[in-house]
MILOPA-916722 format. One record per residue (C-alpha): residue in three letters; residue number from 1; x, y, z. Coordinates in steps of 0.5 Angstrom, whole numbers, plus 500, padded with zeros to 3 digits. Layout:
BEGIN
   r   k   x   y   z
 ALA NUM   X   Y   Z
...
This chain:
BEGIN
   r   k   x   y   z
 UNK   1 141 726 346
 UNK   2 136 726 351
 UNK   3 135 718 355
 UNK   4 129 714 354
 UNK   5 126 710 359
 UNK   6 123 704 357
 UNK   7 117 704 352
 UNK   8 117 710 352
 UNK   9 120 716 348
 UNK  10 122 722 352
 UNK  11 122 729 349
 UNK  12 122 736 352
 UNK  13 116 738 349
 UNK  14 111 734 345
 UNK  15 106 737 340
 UNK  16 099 734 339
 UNK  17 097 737 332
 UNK  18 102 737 325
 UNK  19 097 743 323
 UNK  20 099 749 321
 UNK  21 099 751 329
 UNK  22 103 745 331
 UNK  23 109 746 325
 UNK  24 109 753 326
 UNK  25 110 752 334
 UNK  26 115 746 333
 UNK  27 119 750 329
 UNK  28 119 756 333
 UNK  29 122 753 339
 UNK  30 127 749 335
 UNK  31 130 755 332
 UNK  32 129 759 339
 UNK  33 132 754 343
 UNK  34 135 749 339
 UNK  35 137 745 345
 UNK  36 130 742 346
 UNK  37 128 736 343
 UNK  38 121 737 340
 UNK  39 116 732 338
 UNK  40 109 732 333
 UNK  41 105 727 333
 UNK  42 100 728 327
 UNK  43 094 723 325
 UNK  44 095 724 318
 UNK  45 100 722 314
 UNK  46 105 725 307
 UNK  47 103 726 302
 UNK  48 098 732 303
 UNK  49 095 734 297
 UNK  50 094 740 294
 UNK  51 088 745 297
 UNK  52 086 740 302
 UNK  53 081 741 305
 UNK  54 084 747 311
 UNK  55 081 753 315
 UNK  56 084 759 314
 UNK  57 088 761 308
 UNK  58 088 768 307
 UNK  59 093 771 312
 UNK  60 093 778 314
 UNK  61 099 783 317
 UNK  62 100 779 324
 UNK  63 101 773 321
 UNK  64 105 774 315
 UNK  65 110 778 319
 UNK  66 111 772 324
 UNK  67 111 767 317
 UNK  68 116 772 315
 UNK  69 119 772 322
 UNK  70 119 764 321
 UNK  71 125 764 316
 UNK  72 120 763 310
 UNK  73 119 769 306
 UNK  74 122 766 300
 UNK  75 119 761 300
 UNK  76 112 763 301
 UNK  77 113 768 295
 UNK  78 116 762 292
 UNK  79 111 757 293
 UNK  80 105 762 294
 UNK  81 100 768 292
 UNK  82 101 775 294
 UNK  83 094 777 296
 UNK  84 092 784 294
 UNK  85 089 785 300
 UNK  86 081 785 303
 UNK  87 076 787 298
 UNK  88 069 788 300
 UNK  89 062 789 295
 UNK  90 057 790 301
 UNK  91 050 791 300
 UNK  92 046 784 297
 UNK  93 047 781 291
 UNK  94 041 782 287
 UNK  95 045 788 282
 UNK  96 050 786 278
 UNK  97 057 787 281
 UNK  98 058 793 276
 UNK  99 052 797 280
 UNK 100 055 795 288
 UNK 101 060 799 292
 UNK 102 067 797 292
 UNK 103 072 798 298
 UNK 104 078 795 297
 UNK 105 085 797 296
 UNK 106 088 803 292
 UNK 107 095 800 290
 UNK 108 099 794 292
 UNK 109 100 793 300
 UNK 110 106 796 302
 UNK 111 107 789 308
 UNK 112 105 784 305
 UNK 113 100 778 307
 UNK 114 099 772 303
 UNK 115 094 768 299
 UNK 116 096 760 303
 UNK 117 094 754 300
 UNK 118 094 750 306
 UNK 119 096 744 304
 UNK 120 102 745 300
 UNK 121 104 750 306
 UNK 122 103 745 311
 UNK 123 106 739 306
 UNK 124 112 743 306
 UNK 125 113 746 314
 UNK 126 112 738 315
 UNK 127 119 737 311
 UNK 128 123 744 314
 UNK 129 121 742 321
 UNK 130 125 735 320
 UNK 131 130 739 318
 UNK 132 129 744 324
 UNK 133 130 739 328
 UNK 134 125 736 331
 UNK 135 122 729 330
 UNK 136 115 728 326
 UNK 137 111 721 327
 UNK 138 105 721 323
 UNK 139 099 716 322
 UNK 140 099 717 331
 UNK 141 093 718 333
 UNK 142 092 722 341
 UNK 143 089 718 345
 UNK 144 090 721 352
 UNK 145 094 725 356
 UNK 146 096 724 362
 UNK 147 099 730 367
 UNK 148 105 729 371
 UNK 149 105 731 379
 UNK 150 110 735 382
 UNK 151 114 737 377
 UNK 152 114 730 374
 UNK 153 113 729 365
 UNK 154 107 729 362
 UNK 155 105 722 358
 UNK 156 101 722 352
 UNK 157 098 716 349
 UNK 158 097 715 342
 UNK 159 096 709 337
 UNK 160 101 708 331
 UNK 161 101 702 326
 UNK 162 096 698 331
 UNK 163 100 699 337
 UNK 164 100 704 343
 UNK 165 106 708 344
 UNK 166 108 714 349
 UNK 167 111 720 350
 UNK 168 113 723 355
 UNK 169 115 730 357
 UNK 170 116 737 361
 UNK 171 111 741 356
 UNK 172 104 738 352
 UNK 173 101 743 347
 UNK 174 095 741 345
 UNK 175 095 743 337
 UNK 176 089 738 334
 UNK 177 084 743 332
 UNK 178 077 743 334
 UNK 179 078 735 337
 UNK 180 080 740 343
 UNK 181 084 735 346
 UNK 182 085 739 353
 UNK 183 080 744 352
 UNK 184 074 738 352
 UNK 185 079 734 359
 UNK 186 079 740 363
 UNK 187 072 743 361
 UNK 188 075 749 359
 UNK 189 071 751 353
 UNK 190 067 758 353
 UNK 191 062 761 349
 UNK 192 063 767 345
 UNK 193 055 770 343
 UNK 194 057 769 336
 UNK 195 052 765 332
 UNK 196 055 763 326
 UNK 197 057 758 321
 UNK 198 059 756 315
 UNK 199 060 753 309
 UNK 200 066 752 302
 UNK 201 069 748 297
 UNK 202 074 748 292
 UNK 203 074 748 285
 UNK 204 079 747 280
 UNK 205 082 753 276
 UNK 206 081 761 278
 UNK 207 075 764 279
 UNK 208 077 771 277
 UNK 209 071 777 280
 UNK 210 073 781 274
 UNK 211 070 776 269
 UNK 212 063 778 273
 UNK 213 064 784 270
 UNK 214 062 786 262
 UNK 215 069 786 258
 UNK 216 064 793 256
 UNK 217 064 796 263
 UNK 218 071 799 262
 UNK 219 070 804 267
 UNK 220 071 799 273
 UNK 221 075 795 270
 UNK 222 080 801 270
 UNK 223 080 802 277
 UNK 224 086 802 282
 UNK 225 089 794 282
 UNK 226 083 793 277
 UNK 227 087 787 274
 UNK 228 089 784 280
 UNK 229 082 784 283
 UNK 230 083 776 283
 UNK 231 089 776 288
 UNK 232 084 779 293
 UNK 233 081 775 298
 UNK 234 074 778 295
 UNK 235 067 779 301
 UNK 236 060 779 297
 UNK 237 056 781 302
 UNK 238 049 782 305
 UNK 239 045 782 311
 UNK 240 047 777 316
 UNK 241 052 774 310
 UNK 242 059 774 307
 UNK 243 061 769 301
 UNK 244 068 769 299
 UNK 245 073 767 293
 UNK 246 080 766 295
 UNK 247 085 764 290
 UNK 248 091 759 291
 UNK 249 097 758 289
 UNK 250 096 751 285
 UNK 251 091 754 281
 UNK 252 085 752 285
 UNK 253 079 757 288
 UNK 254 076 757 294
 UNK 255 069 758 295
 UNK 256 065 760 302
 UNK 257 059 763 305
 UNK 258 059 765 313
 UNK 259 052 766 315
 UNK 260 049 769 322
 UNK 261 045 764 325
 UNK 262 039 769 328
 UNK 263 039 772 320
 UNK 264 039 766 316
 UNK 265 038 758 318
 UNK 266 044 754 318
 UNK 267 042 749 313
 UNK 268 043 755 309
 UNK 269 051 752 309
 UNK 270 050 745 311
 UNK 271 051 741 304
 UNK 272 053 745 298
 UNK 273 047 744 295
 UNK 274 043 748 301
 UNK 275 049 754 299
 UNK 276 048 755 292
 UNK 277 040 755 294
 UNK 278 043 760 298
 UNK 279 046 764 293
 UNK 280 041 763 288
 UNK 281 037 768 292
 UNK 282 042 772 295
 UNK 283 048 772 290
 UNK 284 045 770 284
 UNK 285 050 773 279
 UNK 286 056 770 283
 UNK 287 051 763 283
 UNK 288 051 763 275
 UNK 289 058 764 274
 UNK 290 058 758 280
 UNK 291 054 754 276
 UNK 292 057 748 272
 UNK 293 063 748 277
 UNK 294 066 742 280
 UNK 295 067 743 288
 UNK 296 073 739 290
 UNK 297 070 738 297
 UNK 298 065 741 302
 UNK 299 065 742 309
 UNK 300 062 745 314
 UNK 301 063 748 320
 UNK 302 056 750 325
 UNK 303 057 755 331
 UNK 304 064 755 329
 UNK 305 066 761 335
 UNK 306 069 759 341
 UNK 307 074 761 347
 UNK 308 077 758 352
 UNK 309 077 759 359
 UNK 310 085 759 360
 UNK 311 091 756 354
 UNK 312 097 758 358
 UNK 313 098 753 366
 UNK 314 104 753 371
 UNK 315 103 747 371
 UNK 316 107 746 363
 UNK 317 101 745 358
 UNK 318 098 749 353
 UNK 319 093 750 347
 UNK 320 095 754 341
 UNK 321 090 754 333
 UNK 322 083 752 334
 UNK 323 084 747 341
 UNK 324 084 754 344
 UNK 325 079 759 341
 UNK 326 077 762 333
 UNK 327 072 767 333
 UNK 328 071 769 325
 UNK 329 074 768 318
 UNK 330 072 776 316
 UNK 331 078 779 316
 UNK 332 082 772 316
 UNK 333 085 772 324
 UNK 334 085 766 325
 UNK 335 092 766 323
 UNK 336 093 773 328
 UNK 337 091 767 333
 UNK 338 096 762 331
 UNK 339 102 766 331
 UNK 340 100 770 338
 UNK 341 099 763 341
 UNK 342 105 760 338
 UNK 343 109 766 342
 UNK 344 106 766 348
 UNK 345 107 758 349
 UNK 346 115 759 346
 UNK 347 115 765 352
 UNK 348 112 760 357
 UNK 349 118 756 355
 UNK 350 122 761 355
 UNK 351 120 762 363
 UNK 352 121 756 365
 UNK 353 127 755 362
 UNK 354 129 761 366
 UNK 355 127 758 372
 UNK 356 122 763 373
 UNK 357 114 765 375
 UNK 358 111 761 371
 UNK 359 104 763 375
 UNK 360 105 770 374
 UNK 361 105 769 366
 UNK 362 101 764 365
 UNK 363 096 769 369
 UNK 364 099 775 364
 UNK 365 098 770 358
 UNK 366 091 768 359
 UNK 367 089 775 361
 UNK 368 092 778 354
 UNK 369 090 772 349
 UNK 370 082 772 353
 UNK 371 082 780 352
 UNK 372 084 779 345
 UNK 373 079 774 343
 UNK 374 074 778 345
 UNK 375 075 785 342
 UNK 376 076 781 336
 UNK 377 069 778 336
 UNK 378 066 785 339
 UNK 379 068 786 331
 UNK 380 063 781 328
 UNK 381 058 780 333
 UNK 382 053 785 331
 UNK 383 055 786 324
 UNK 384 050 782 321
 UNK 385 047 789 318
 UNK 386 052 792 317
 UNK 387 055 787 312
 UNK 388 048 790 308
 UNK 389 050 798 308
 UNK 390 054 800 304
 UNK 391 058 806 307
 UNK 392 056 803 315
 UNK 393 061 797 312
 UNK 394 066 802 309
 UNK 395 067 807 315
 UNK 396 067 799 320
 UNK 397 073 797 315
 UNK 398 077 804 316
 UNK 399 075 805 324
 UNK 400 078 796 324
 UNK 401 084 798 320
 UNK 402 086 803 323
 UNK 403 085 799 331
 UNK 404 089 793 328
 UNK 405 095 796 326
 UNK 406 095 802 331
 UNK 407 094 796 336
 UNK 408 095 789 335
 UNK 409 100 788 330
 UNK 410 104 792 334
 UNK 411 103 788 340
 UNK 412 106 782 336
 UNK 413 111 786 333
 UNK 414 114 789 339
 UNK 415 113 782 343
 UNK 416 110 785 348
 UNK 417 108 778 351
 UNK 418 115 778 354
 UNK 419 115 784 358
 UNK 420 113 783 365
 UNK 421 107 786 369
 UNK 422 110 792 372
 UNK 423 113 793 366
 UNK 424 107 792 361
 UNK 425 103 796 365
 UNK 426 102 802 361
 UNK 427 099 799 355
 UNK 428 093 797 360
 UNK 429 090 804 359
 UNK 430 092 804 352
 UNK 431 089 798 350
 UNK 432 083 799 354
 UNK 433 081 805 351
 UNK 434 081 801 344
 UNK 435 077 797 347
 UNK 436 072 801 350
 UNK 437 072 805 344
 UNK 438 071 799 339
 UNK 439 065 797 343
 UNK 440 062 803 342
 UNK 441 064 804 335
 UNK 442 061 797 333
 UNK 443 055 799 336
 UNK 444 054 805 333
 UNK 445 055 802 326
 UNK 446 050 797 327
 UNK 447 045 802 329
 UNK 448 046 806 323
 UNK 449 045 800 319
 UNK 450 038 799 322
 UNK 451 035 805 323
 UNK 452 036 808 315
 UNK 453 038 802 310
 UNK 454 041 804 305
 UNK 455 042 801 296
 UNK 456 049 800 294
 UNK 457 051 805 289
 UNK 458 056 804 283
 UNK 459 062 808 286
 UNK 460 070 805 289
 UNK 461 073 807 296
 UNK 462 080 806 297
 UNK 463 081 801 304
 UNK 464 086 805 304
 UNK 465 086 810 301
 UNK 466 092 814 299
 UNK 467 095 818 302
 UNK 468 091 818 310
 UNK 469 093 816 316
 UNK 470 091 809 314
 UNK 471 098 809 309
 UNK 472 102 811 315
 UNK 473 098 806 320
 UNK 474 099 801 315
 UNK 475 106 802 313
 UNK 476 109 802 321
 UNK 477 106 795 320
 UNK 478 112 793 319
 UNK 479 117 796 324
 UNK 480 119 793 330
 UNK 481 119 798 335
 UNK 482 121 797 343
 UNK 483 118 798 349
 UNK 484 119 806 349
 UNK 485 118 807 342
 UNK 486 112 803 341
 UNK 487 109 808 347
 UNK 488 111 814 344
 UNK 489 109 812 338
 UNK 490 102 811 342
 UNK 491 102 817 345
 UNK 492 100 819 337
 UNK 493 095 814 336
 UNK 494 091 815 341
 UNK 495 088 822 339
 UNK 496 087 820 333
 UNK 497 083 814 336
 UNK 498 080 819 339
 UNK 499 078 824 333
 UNK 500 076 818 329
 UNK 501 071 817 334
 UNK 502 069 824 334
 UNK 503 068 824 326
 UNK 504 065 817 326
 UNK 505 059 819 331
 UNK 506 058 827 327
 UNK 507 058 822 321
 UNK 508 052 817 322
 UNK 509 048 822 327
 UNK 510 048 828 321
 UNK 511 045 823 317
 UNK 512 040 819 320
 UNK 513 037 826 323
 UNK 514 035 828 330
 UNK 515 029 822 332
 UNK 516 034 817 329
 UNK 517 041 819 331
 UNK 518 037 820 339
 UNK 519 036 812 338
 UNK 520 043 810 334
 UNK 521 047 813 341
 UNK 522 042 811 345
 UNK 523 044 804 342
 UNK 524 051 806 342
 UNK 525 051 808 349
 UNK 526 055 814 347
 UNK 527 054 818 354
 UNK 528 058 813 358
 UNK 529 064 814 352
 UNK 530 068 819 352
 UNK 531 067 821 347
 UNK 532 068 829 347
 UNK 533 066 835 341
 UNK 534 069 842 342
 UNK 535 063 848 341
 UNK 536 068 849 335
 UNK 537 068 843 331
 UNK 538 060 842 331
 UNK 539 060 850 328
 UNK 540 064 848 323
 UNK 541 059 843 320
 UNK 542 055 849 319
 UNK 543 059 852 314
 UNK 544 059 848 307
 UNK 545 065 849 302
 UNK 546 072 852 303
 UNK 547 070 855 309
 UNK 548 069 848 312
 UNK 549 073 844 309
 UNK 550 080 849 312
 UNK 551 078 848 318
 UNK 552 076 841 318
 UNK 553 083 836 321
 UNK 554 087 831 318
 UNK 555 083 825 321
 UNK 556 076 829 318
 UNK 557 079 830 312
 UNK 558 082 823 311
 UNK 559 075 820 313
 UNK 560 071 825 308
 UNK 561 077 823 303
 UNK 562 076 816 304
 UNK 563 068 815 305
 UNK 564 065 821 302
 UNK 565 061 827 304
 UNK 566 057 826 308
 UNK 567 049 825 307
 UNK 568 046 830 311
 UNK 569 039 830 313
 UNK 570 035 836 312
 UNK 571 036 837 320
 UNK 572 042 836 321
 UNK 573 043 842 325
 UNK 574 039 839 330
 UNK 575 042 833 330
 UNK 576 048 836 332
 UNK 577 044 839 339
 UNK 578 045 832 341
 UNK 579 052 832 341
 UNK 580 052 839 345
 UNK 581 052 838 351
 UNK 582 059 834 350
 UNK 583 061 840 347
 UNK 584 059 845 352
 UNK 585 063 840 357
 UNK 586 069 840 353
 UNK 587 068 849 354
 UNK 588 068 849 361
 UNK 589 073 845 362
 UNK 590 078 849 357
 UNK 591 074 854 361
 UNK 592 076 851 368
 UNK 593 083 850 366
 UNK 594 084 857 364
 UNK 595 082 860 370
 UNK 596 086 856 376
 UNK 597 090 860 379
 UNK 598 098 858 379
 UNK 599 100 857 386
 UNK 600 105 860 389
């Protein structure tokens, strides 16, 4: 039991926040280190309703494997959805939904992710962590804090009941979301050139995708999971916009619209009656499904992405959720962001604990949660026309899947945040190569976009599609490997980044032909990439058929597979000239190679 000084209650660590972030962390470090004292200070008070009005309730790999990890794998299949993962119906929304492509998964996910209803969730982690341990105080609204000097505890200020208390401890965390308690005292925000907003309600009852199409379009309704599409966090997309239907637990609907602020105003989203305008005009299909319904509430949130300048101090204090940065909702890593954030405070702790280099880490930290916030926004930020193209939107959601469970789950599964940096240094190159290629890959997506629109066409792609070396990333999701393991694994995946590049590169350039695809790599700037084609594998495109497809690798076939053909255009032989010069430099180097001579 740990001693209180006078008027004021003292703790190991007090967390400003009882959102997701905050009960997550409380019951982390409760069930990491029991012998902490942790408090909540949390402005809202029990009961929460159901489907309250919450960011962020569609989780994805990472999140879901660190909510298992939580000790709550029962009770989220007890108490919410399986989520049947992403769907995509790209290119606008003047066709009716039977005419649009379609791009989502082939069979029910191997690891799972969720459907959250954050209020029940968050009703309920507010009971568990009381049972972890941890003390809760609600109705308390933050109102300083104060840092301690020389090791000493920091104070936090917070009102209850029409009085000021305080609580003092060795770790503050702020957890209170966008109100930014540390972020806004210590001038940390930082931008993040993703202009984007939006906008969403709930509605009571399910809001089935299936029931835009006639019962008489069999065909559709016949496709893989065509009966479970509702279960699926469902994109309606077009230029510069997304809007999504997500189902919840408690029977409600979720319904949002994210916009690019350079394509469309952001009083597109600023009251729901601006946003059924907007899908009126640019959705009308999902628009009169919509219409008649009962939104539960509305919120809006305008140039939501931010980032921070540091999240982790020497000096005991950290941020974690939305008080630290968000950058999108497409592809749901806000939660990514709550569960990595929540492991880099809990190992912080850990070091501290252990008496050792807080600087370093903190140093170590911030540079790993800052390169991840931004390779993560290098996925949305010049995506708006892609989100129109049909096949630019399916090889984007296949190049995104293979990087995030290639790369970032397993950094969170193998806890790669704990090692040290002598001992973390080999994934530097590695992570790096994935950066600097999805930079380049983003680019090119956007470019294709541009440079040859193209019109839905009524035809399924499996994300992913089975088998591929989508499957095999996918399904390794769930494994937790060491260090050593993890790095031999790697050394398989980082050519196969390499080929899909390749392929990608070969793909979009054959089909926007020699004037357009010079522009789209010109765009991408594909001459400082790396990226390198072999003599034989441009002569293989010259062939059609069976002597083609024999000589085609794995990757390029799962591509092929996966997108479809690709869409020649009538000079695509020149097209492919661009991409010689690699070739020849990739031969003369084989060439090099063969002709040194072994010393004696």
């Amino acid at each position: 039991m740990i001693a209180q000084e006078e008027g004021t209650r003292r703790t190991d660590v007090v967390i400003c926040g009882g959102g997701l972030a905050g009960l997550l962390l409380a019951r982390q470090l409760r069930r990491e280190f029991p012998e902490l004292a942790v408090v909540v200070l949390e402005r809202t008070s029990r009961p929460l309703r159901d489907a309250c009005h919450k960011v962020g309730e569609s989780s994805v790999e990472l999140a879901s494997q660190y909510l298992e990890r939580m000790g709550l794998c029962e009770y989220l299949l007890d108490r919410h959805l399986i989520k049947l993962g992403l769907r995509f119906f790209p290119g606008g929304g003047d066709l009716p939904l039977v005419q649009r492509t379609e791009i989502g998964p082939c069979a029910e996910p191997i690891v799972r992710s969720y459907q959250l209803d954050r209020g029940r969730l968050e009703s309920d982690l507010r009971g568990f962590i009381e049972e972890d341990g941890a003390t809760l105080i609600e109705d308390a609204r933050v109102t300083g804090i104060e840092f301690g000097e020389s090791g000493e505890d920091h104070v936090v200020s917070y009102e209850k009941d029409g009085e000021t208390r305080r609580v003092s401890a060795r770790w503050a965390v702020d957890a209170a979301g966008r109100s930014a308690l540390l972020r806004r005292k210590l001038k940390l925000t930082r931008g993040l050139q993703h202009e984007a907003s939006a906008g969403w309600f709930r509605t009571p009852g399910r809001i089935d995708i299936n029931d835009l199409v006639p019962a008489g379009e069999t065909e559709w309704h016949a496709r893989a999971c065509g009966p479970d599409r509702w279960r699926s966090t469902n994109h309606l997309m077009g230029v510069g916009y997304w809007a999504w239907l997500i189902p919840l637990s408690t029977g409600n609907t979720s319904v949002g619209l994210v916009i690019h602020d350079h394509v469309h105003h952001h009083r597109n989203v600023s009251s729901y009656e601006n946003m059924m305008a907007f899908l009126r005009e640019h959705e009308p299909h999902l628009a009169a499904h919509l219409e008649g319904l009962e939104p539960s509430d509305y919120l809006c949130l305008r140039k939501y992405a931010h980032s921070m300048g540091r999240a982790w101090s020497e000096e005991r204090w950290a941020m974690v959720g939305e008080a630290g940065a968000f950058v999108d909702p497409l592809y749901s890593p806000g939660s990514d962001f709550i569960a990595l954030a929540n492991c880099f405070t809990t190992e912080m702790i850990r070091v501290d604990l252990a008496g050792g280099d807080l600087k370093s880490k903190a140093v170590q930290l911030n540079g790993h949660y800052r390169s991840m916030v931004n390779a993560t926004t290098a996925l949305f930020r010049n995506a708006a026309p892609v989100y129109g193209h049909p096949h630019a939107m399916a090889t984007k959601v296949f190049w995104d899947n293979f990087t995030y469970w290639s790369f970032t789950c397993h950094f969170f599964q193998a806890d790669l945040c704990r090692l040290s940096v002598e001992d973390y240094e080999p994934f530097i190159d590695i992570g790096q190569r994935f950066l600097t290629l999805g930079h380049h890959i983003q680019l090119l997506l956007q470019a294709w976009a541009e440079l040859a629109p193209a019109r839905p066409k009524p035809v399924f792609i499996g994300a992913p599609h089975f088998p591929s070396v989508l499957i095999d990333a996918h399904e390794k999701t769930g494994m937790k490997m060491t260090r050593d393991e993890l790095l031999a694994y790697h050394r398989i995946r980082i050519p196969q980044l390499e080929e899909l590049a390749r392929e990608i590169v070969l793909r979009v350039v054959q089909e926007l032909g020699p004037e357009k695809g010079r522009v789209a790599l010109e765009r991408c700037g594909f001459a400082s990439a790396g990226i390198e084609f072999t003599p034989e594998r441009l002569e293989t495109e010259s062939l059609t058929g069976h002597p083609r497809r024999v000589r085609l690798s794995t990757i390029a076939r799962d591509l092929e597979r996966t997108i479809g053909k690709i869409k020649r255009h009538p000079r695509a032989d020149l097209a492919r000239e661009l991409l010689a010069p690699s070739a020849r430099r990739t031969h003369e180097a084989a060439r090099d190679e063969r002709d040194v001579i072994p010393a004696e």
